[in-house]
N, C-alpha and C positions, 0 to 999 in steps of 0.2 A: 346357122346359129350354134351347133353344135362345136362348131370351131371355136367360135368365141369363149363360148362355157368352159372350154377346156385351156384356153389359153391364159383364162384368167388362172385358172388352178395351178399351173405350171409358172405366172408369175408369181402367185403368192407362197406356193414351197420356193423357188427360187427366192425370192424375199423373203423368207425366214431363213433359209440356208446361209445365206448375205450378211442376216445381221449376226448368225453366231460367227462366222468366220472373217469378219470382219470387229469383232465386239473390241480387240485389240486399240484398234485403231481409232474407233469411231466413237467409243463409250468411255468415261472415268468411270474407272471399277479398280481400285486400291485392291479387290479380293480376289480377283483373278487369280493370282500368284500361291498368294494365301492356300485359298482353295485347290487349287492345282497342286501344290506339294504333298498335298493329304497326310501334310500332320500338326498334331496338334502340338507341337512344342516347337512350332515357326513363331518366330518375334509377329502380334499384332502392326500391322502395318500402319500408320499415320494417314487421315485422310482429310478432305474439307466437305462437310455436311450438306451445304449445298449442292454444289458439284455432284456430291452421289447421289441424292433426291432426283435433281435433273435430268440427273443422264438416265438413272431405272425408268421415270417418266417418260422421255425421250425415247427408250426403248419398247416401253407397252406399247406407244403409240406405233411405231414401226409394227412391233407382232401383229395387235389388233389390225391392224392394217391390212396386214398381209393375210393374217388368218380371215377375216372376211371374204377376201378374194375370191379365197378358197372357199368359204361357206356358198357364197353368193355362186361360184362356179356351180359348184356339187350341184345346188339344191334348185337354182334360179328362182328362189323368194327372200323376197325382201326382207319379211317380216321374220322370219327364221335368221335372217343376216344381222339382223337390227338384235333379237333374243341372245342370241351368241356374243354379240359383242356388250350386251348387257350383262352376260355371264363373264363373261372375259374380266370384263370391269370389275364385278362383284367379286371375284377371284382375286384380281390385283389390289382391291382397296382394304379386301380382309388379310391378304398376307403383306402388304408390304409395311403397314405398321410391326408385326410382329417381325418383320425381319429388321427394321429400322433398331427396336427393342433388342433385338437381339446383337447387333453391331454397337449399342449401346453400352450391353452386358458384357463386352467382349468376348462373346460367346459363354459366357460361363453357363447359358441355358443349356448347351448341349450342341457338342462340334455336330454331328450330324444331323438334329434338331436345324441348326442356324444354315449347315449347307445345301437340307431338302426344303427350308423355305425361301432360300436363296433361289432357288431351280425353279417354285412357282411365282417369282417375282419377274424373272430376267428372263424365262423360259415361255412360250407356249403352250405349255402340257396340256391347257385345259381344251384344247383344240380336239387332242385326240379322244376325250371325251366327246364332243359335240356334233364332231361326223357319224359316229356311230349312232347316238342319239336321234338324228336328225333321219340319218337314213332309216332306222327302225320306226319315223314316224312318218315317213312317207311308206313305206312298206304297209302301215295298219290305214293308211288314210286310203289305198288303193284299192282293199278288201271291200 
């Protein structure tokens, strides 16, 4: 069983790995480019507003995905899997308005403002919050 747990973990880093390296190909993201030149007197890019809703959605759902995997490996409870991805969500529904806002604004909120909330939209990050959490509550659950 031990196999499994770990196999799961290893497909869900390998699917989060997949989707940044592949984000090219697989996602509309007009800000890619943008953001990658790191600076702020690059021509705003032209985009279609659907299209970029879909595809950052399209995207949570892959991480959330994959980050589960990985919760579910780590911990082998469900309900800890299910809390995580409740976090996850709550993460993504609180920031991808204010990044939408800010795409809006043409960034005039603030270039690194617009591209650290860009990171918790398209990103995982909140994962590496959650393993530690999760492990420090099996750790007091075991006392």
């Amino acid at each position: 069983m031990k196999i499994l747990n770990w196999l799961l973990v290893i497909i869900g880093i390998c699917g989060l790995i997949s989707v940044r390296v592949l984000e090219n190909t697989i996602f509309y993201d007009p800000f890619l480019g943008y953001f990658h030149e790191a600076t702020k007197n690059m021509e705003f890019p032209s985009f279609d507003w659907e299209k970029l809703i879909v595809s950052h959605v399209f995207r949570f759902i892959l991480n959330l995905f994959f980050s589960c995997l990985i919760i579910y490996g780590l911990f082998k409870n469900k309900a800890w899997t299910f809390q995580g991805a409740v976090m996850i969500g709550i993460v993504f529904l609180i920031s991808l308005p204010i990044y939408l806002y800010c795409v809006y604004d043409r960034f005039e909120i603030g270039y690194l403002f617009s591209f650290y909330m860009r990171r918790f939209v398209i990103q995982p990050l909140i994962i590496l919050l959650l393993v530690p959490m999760f492990y420090y509550r099996k750790q007091m659950m075991e006392k």
